[in-house]
MDAnalysis code that builds the backbone (N, CA, C; Angstrom):
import MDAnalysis as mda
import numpy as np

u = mda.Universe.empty(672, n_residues=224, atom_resindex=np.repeat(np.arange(224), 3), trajectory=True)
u.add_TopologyAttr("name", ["N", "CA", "C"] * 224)
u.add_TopologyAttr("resid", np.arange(1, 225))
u.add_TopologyAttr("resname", ["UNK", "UNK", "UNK", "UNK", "UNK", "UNK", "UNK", "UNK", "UNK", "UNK", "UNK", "UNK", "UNK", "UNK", "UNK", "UNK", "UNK", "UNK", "UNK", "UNK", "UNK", "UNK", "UNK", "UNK", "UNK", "UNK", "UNK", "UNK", "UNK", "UNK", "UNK", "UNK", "UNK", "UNK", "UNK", "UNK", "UNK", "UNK", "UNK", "UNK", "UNK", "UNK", "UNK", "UNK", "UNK", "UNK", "UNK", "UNK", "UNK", "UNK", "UNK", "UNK", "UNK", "UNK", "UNK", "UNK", "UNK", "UNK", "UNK", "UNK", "UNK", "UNK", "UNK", "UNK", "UNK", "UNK", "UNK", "UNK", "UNK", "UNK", "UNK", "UNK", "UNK", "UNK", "UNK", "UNK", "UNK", "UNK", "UNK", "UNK", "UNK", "UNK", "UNK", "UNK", "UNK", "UNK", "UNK", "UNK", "UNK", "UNK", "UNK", "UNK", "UNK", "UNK", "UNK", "UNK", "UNK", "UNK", "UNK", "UNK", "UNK", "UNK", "UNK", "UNK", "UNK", "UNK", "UNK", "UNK", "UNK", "UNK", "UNK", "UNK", "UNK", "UNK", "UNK", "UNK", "UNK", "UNK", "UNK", "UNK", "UNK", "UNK", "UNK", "UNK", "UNK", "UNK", "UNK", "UNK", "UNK", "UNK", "UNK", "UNK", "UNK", "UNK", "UNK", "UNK", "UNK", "UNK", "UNK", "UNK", "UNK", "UNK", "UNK", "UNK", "UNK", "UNK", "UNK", "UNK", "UNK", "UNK", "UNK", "UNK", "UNK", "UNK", "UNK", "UNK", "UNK", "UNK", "UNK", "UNK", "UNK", "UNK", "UNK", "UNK", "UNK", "UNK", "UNK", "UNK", "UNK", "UNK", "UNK", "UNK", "UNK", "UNK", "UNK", "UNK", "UNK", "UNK", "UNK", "UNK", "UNK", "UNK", "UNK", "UNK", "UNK", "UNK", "UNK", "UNK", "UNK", "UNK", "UNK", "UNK", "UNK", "UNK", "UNK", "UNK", "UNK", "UNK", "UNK", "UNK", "UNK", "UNK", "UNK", "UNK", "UNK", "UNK", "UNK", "UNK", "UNK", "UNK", "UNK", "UNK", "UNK", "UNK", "UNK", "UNK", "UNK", "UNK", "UNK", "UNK", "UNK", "UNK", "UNK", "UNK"])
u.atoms.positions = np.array([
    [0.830, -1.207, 0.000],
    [0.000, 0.000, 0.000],
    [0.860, 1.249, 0.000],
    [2.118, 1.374, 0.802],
    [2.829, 2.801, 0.643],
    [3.224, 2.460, -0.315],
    [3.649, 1.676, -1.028],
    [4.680, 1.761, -2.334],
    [3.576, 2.329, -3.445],
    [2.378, 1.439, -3.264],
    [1.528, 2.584, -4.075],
    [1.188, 3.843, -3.861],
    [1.000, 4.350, -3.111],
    [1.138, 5.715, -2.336],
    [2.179, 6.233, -3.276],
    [3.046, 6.027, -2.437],
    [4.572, 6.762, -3.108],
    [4.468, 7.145, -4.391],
    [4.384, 5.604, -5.663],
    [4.193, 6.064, -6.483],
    [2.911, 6.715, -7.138],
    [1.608, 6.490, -6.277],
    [0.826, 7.918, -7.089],
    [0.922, 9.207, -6.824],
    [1.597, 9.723, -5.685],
    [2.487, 10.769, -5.352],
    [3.210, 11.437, -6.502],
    [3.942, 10.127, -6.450],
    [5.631, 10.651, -7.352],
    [4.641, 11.270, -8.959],
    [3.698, 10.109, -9.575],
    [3.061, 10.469, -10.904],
    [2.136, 11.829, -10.546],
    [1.569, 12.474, -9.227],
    [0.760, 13.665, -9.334],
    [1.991, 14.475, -9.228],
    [3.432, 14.792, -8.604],
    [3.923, 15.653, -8.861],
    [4.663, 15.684, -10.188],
    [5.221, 14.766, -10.976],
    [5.436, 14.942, -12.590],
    [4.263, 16.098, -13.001],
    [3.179, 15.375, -12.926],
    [1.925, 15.908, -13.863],
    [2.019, 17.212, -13.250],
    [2.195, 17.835, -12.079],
    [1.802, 19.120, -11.520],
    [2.907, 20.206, -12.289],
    [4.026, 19.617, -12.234],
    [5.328, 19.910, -13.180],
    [5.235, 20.183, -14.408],
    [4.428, 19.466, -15.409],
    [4.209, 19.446, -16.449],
    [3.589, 20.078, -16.916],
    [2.219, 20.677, -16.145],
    [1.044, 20.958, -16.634],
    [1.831, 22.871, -16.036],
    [2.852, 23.154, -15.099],
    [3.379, 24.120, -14.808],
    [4.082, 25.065, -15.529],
    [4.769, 23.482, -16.281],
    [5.715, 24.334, -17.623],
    [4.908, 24.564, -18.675],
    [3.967, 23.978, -18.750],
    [2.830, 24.383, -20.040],
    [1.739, 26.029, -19.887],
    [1.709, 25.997, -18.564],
    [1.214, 27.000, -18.088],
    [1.823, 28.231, -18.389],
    [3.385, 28.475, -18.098],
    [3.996, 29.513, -18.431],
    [4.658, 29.561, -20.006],
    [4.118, 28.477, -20.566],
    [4.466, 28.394, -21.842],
    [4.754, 29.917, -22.377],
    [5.465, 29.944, -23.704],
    [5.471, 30.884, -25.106],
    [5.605, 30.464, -26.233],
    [4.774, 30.858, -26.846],
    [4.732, 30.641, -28.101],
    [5.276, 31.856, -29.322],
    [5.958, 31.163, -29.758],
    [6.989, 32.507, -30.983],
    [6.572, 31.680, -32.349],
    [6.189, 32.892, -33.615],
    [6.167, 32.373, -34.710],
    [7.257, 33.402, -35.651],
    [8.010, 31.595, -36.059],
    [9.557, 32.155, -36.140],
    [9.237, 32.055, -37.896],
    [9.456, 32.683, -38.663],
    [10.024, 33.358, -39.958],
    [11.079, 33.590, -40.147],
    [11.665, 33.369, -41.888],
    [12.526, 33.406, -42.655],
    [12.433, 34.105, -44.005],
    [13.709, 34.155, -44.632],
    [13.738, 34.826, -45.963],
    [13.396, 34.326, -46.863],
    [13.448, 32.893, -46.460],
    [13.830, 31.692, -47.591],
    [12.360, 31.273, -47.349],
    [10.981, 30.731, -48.572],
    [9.769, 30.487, -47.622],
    [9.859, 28.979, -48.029],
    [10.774, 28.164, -48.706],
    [11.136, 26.685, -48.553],
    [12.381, 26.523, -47.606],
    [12.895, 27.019, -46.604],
    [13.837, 27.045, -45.598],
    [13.369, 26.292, -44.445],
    [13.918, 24.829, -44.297],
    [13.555, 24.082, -43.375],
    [13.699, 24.827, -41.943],
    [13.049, 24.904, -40.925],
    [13.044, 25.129, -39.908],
    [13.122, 23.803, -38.719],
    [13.774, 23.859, -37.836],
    [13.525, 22.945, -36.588],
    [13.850, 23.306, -35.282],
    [13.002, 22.598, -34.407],
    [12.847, 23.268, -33.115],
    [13.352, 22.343, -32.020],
    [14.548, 22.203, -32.025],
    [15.718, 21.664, -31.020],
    [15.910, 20.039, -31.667],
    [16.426, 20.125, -33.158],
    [16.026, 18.532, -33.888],
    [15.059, 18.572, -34.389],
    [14.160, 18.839, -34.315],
    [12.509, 18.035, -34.827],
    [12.177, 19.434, -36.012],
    [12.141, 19.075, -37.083],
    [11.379, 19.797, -38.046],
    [10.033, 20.013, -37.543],
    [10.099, 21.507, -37.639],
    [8.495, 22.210, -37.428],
    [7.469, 22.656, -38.771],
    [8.650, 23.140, -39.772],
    [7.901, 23.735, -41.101],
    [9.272, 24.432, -41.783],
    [8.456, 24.774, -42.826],
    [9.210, 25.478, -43.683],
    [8.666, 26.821, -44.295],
    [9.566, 28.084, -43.941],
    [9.452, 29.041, -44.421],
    [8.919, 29.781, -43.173],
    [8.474, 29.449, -42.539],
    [7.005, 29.893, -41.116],
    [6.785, 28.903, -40.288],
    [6.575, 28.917, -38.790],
    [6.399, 27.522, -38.155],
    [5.772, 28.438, -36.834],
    [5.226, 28.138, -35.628],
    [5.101, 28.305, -34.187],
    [6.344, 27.458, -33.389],
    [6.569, 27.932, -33.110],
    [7.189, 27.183, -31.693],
    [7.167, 27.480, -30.532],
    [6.972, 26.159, -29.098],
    [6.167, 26.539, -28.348],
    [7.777, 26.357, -27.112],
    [8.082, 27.270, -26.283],
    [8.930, 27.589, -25.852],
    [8.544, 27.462, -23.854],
    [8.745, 26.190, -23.095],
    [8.030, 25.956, -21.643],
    [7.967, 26.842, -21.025],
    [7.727, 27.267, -19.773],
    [8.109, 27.760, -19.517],
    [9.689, 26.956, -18.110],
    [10.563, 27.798, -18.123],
    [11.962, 27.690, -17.341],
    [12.373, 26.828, -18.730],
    [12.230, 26.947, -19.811],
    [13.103, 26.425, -20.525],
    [13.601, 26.946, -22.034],
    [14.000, 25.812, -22.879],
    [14.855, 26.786, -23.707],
    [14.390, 25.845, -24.949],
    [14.977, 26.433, -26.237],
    [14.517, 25.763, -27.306],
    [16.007, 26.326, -28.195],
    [15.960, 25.813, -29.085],
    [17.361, 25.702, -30.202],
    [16.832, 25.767, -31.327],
    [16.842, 26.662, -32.233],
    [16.016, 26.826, -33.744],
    [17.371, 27.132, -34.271],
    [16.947, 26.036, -35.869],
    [17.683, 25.897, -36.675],
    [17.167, 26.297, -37.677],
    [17.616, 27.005, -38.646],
    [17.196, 26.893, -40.478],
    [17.917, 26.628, -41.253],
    [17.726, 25.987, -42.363],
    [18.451, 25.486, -43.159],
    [18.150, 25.503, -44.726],
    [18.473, 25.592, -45.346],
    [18.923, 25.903, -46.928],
    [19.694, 25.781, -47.693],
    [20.131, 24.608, -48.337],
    [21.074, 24.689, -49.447],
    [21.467, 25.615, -50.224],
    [22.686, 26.167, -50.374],
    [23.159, 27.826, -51.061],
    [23.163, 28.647, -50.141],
    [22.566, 28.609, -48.348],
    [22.341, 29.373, -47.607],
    [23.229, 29.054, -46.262],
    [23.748, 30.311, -45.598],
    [24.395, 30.060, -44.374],
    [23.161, 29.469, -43.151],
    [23.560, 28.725, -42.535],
    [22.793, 27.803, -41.035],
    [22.926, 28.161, -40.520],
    [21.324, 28.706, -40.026],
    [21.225, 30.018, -38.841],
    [20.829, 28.960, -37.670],
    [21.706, 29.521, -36.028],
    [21.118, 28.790, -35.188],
    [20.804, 29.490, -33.697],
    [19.756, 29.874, -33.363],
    [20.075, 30.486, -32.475],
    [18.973, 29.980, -30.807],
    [19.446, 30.191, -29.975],
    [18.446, 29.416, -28.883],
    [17.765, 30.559, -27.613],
    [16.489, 30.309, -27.827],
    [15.720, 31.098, -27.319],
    [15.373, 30.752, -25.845],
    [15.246, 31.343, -25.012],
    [15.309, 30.825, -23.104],
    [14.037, 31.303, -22.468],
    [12.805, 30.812, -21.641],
    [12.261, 31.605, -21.087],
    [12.124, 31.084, -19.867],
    [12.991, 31.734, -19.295],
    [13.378, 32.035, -17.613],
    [14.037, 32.915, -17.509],
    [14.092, 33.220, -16.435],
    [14.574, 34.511, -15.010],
    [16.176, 34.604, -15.835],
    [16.206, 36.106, -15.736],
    [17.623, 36.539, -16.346],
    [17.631, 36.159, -17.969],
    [17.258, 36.086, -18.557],
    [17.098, 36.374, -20.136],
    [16.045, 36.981, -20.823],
    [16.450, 37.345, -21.684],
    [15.284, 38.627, -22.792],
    [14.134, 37.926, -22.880],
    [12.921, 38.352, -22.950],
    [12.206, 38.543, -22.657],
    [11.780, 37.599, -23.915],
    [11.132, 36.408, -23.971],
    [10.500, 35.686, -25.462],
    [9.402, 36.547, -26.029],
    [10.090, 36.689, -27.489],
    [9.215, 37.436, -28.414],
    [8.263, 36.815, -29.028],
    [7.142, 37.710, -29.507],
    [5.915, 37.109, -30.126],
    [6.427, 36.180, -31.330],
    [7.374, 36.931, -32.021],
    [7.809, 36.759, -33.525],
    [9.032, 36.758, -34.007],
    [9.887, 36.152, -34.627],
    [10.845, 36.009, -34.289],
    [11.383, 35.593, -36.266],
    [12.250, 36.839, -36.960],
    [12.121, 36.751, -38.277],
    [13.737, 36.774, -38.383],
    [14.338, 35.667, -39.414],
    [15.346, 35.583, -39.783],
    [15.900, 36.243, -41.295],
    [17.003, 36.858, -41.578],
    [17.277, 36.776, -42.928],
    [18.714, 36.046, -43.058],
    [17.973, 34.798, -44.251],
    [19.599, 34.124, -44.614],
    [19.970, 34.812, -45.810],
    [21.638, 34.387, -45.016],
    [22.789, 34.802, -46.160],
    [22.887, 33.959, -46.973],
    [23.438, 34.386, -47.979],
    [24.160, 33.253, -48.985],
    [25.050, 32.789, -48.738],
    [25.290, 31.498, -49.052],
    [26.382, 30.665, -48.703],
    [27.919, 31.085, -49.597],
    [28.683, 31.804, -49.090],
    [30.036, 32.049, -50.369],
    [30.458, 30.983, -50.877],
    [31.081, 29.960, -50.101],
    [31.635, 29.114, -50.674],
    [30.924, 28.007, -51.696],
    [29.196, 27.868, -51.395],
    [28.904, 27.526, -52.259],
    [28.404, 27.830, -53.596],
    [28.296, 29.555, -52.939],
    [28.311, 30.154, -54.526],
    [29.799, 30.357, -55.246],
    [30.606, 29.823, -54.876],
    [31.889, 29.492, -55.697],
    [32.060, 28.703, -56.014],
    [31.542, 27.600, -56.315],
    [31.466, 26.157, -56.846],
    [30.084, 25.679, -57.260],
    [30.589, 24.525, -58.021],
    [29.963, 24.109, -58.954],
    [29.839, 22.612, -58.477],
    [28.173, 21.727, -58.378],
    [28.293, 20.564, -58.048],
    [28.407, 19.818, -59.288],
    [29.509, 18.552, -59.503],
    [30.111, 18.086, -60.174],
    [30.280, 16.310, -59.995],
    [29.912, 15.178, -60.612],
    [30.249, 14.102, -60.150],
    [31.607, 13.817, -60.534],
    [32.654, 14.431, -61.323],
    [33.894, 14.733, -61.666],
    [35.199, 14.018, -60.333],
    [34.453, 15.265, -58.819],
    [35.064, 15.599, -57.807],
    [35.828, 14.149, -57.498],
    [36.504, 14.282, -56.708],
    [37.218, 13.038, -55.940],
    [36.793, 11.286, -56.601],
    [37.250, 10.982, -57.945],
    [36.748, 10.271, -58.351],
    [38.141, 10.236, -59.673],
    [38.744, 8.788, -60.007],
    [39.619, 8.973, -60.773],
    [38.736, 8.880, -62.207],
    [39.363, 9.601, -63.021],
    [39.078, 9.841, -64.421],
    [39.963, 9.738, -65.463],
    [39.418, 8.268, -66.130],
    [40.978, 7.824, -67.224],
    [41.139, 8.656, -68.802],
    [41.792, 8.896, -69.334],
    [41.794, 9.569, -70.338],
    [43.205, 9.179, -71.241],
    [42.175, 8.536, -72.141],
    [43.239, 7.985, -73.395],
    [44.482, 9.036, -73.985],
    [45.005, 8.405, -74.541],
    [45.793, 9.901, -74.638],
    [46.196, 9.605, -76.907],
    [46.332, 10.414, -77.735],
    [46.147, 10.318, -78.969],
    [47.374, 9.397, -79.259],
    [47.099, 8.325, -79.842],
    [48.242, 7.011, -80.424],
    [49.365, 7.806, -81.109],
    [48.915, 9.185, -81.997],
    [49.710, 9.450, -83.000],
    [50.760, 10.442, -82.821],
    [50.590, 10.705, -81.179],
    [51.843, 11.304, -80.517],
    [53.072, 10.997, -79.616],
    [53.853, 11.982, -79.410],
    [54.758, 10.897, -78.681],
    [54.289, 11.308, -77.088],
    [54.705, 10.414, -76.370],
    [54.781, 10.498, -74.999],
    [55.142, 11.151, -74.111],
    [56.456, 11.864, -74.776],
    [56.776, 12.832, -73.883],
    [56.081, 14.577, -74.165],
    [55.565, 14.422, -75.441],
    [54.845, 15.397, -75.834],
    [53.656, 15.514, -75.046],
    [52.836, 14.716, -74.793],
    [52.019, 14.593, -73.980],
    [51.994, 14.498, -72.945],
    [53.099, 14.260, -71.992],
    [53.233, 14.400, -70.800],
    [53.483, 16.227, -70.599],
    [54.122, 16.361, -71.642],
    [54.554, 17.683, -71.245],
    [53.336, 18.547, -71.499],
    [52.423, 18.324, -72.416],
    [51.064, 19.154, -72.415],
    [50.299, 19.041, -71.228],
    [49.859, 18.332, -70.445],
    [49.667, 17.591, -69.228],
    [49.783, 18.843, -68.283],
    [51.576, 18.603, -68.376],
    [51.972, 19.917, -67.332],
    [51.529, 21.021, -67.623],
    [51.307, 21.466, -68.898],
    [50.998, 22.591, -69.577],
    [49.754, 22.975, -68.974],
    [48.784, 22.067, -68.855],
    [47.210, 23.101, -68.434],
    [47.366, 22.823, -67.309],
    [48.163, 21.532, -66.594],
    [47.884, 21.590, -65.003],
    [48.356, 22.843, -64.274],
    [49.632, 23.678, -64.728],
    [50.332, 24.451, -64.570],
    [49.313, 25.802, -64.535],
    [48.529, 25.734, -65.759],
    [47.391, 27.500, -65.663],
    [46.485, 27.229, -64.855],
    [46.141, 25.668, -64.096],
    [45.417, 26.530, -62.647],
    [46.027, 26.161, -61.578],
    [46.957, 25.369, -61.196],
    [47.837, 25.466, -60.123],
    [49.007, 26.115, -60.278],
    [49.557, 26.748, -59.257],
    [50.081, 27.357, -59.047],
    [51.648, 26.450, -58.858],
    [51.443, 25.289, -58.074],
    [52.693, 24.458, -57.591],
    [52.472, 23.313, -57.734],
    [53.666, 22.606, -58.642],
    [53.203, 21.033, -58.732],
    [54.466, 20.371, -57.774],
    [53.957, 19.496, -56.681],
    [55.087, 19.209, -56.139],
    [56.158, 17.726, -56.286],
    [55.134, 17.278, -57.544],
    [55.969, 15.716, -58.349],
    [55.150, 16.013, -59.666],
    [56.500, 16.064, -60.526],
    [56.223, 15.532, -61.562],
    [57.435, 14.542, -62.350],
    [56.780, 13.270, -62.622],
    [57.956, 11.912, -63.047],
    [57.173, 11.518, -63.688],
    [57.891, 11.833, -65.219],
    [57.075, 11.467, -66.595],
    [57.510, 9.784, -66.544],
    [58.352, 8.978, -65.978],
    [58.605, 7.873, -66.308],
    [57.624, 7.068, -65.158],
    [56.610, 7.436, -64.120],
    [56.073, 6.265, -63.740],
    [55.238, 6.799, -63.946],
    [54.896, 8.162, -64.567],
    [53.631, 8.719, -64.963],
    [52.796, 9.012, -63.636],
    [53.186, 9.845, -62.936],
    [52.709, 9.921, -61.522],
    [52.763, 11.607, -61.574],
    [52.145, 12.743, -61.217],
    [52.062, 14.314, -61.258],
    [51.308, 14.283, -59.618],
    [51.529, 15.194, -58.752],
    [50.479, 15.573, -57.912],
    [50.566, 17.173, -57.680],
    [49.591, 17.799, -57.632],
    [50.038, 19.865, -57.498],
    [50.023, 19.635, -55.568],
    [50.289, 20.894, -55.460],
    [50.156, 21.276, -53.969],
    [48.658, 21.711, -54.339],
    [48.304, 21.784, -52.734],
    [47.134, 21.855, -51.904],
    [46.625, 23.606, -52.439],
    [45.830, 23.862, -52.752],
    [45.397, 25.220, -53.419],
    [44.040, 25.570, -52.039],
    [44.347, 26.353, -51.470],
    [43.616, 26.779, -50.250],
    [42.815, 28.192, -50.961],
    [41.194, 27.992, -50.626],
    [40.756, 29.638, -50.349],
    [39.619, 29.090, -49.347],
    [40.126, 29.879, -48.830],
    [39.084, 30.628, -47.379],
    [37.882, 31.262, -47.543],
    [36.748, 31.341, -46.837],
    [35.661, 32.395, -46.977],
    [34.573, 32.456, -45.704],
    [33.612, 32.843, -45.530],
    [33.440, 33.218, -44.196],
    [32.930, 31.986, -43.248],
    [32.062, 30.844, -43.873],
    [32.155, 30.007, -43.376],
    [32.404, 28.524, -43.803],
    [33.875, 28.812, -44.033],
    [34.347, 27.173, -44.678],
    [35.956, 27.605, -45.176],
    [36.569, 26.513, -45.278],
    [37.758, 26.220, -46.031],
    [37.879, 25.259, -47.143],
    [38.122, 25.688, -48.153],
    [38.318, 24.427, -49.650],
    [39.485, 24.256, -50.253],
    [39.819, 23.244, -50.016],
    [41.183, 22.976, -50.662],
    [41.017, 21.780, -51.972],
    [41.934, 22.165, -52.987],
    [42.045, 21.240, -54.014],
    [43.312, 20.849, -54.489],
    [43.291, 20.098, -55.177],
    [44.616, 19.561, -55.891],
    [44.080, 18.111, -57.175],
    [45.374, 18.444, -57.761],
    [45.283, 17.382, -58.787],
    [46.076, 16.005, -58.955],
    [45.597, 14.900, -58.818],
    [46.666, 14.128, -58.624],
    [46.606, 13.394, -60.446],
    [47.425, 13.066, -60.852],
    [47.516, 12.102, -62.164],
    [48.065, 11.067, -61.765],
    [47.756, 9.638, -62.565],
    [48.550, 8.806, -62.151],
    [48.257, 7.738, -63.737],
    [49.578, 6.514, -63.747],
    [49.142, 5.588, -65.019],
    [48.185, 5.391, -64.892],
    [46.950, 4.694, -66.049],
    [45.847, 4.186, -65.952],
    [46.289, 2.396, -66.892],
    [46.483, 2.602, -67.909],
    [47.093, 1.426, -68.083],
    [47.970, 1.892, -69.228],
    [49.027, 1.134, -69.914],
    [50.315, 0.966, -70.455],
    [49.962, 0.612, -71.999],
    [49.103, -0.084, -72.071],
    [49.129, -0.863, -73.453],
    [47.547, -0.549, -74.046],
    [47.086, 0.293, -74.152],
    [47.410, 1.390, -74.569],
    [47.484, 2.791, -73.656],
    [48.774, 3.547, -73.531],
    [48.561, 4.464, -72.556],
    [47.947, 5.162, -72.245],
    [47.192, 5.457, -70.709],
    [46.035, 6.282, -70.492],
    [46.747, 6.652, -68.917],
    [46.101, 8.091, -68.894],
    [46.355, 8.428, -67.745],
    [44.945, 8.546, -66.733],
    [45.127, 8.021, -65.191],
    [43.825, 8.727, -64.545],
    [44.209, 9.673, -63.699],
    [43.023, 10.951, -64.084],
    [43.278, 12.203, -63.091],
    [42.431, 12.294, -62.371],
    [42.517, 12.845, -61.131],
    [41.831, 13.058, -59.852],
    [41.304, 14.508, -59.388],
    [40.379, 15.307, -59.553],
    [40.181, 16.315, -58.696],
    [39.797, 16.178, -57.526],
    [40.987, 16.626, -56.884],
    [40.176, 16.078, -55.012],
    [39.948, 17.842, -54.472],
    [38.706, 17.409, -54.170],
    [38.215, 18.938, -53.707],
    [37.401, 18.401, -52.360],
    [37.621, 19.401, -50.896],
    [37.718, 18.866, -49.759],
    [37.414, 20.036, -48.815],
    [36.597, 20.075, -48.226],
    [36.188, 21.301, -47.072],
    [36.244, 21.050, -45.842],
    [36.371, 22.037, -45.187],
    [36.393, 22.250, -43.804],
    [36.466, 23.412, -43.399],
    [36.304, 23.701, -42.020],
    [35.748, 24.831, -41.298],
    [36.501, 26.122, -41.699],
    [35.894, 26.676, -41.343],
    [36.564, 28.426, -41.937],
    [38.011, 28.699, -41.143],
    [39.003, 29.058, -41.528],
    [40.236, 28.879, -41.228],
    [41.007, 28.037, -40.695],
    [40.693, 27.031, -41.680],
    [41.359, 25.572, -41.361],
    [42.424, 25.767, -41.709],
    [43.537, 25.127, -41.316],
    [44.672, 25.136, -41.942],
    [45.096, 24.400, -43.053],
    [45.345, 24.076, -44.222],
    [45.628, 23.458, -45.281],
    [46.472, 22.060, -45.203],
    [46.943, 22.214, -44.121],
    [47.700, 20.929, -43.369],
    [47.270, 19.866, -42.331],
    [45.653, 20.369, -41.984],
    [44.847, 19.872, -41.150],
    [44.240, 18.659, -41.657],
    [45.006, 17.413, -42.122],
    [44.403, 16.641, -43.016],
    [42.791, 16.259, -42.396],
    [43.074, 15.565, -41.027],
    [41.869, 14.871, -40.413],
    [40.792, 16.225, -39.880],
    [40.582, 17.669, -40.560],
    [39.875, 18.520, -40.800],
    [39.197, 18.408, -41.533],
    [39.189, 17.825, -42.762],
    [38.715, 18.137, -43.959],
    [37.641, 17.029, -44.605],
    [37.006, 17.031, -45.387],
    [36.068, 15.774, -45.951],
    [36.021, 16.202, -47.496],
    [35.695, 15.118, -48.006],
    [35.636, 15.186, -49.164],
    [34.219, 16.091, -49.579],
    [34.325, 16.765, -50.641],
    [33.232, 17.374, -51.356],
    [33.011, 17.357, -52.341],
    [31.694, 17.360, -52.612],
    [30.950, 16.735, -53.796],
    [30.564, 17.932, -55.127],
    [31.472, 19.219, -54.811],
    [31.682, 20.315, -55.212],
    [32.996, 20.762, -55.570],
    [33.240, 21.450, -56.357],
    [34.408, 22.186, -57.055],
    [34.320, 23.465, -57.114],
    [35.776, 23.996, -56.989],
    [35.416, 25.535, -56.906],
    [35.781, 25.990, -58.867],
    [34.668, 26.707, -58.650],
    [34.174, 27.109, -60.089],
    [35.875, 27.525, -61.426],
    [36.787, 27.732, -60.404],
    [38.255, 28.053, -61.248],
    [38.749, 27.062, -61.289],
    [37.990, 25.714, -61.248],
    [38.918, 24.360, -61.555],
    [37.870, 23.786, -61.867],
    [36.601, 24.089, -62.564],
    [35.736, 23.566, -62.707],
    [35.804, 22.799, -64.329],
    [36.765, 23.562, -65.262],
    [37.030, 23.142, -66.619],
    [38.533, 22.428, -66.799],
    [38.983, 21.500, -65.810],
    [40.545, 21.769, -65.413],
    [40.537, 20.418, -65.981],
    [39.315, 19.146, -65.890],
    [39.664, 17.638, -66.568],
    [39.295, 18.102, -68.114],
    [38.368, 18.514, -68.232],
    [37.768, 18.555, -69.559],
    [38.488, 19.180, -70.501],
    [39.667, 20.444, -69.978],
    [40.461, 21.153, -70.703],
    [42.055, 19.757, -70.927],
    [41.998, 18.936, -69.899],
    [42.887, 17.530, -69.943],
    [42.924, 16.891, -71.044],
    [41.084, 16.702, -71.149],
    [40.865, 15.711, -71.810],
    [40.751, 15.792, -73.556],
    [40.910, 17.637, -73.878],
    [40.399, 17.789, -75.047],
    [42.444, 18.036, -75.801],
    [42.833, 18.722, -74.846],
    [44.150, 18.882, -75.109],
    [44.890, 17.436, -75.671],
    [44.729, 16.315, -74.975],
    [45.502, 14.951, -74.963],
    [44.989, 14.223, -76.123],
    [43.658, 14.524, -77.048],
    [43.190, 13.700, -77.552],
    [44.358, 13.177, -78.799],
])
């Protein structure tokens, strides 16, 4: 009998709790720029473009928006003692994303790409054309050995407000009989002033920045 006690006790003060924080509830209807801009309210998708969210009271909530091409707005709203005061309404404007308006999505990216090279030339002619366009968009190649047929450039870093992209080109044999080379654009992001040396920073991306965006295809038309 006390253990039941106890616990219908323990379940009327939850509920008294519950029905407390609902009481001092707020409700904010949060807006954006974007009116297909996913919204969510601490994880949980609420809507898009426009949503309510209902804010306990003594507690807090975490709103996210999100948009492809758009910077990820996040900001967390509190209603308890010692913080601003929860607003009725609550309107965002997103930025554009820089870095992804500098690139171009590409299935190209991090993926080797073989390319025959023309029978009716010589080899070293073609190796040396090779260098020739890899050279007008990198800046530094730090191997090049026409005899195992192996090229890689240095790491080409640009920065922007939220992200780091680094690229490079690697070449390598593809097969011998008849010779083909495969080239690599590895294009790779990470956080905004990453360091270029930060390998386990970075991930692969499924994007290219738009000044290396013609860099196989200009490979592939040159070698034919």
């Amino acid at each position: 009998m006390n253990k039941f006690i106890k616990l219908s006790v323990g379940v009327t003060l939850i509920f008294l709790l519950h029905m407390t924080a609902y009481a001092g509830k707020k409700n904010i209807l949060i807006s954006c720029s974007q009116p297909d801009a996913a919204i969510f309210s601490n994880g949980i998708k609420v809507g898009n473009g426009q949503a309510e969210v209902v804010v306990l009271s003594d507690g807090c909530v975490t709103i996210n928006i999100e948009k492809v091409g758009y910077l990820r707005v996040e900001e967390t709203i509190c209603n308890k003692k010692g913080f601003p005061k929860v607003p009725q309404t609550k309107y965002f404007e997103l930025l554009a994303d820089p870095a992804y308006n500098a690139s171009v999505q590409t299935d190209m990216a991090n993926i080797d790409v073989e390319i025959k090279l023309n029978p009716n030339r010589e080899n070293v002619e073609s190796w040396k054309i090779l260098n020739q366009v890899v050279t007008s968009y990198f800046d530094v190649i730090e191997i090049s050995d026409r005899e195992t047929g192996y090229l890689r450039t240095s790491w080409n870093n640009q920065n922007f407000d939220n992200a780091t992209v680094r690229t490079r080109l690697i070449v390598k044999i593809g097969t011998l009989e008849p010779l083909s080379y495969k080239v690599k654009l590895v294009s790779e992001i990470g956080e905004s002033g990453t360091s270029v040396k930060s390998d386990h920073k970075f991930a692969e991306w499924d994007r290219v920045l738009r000044s290396y965006e013609t860099v196989i295809d200009q490979i592939v038309s040159r070698l034919k």
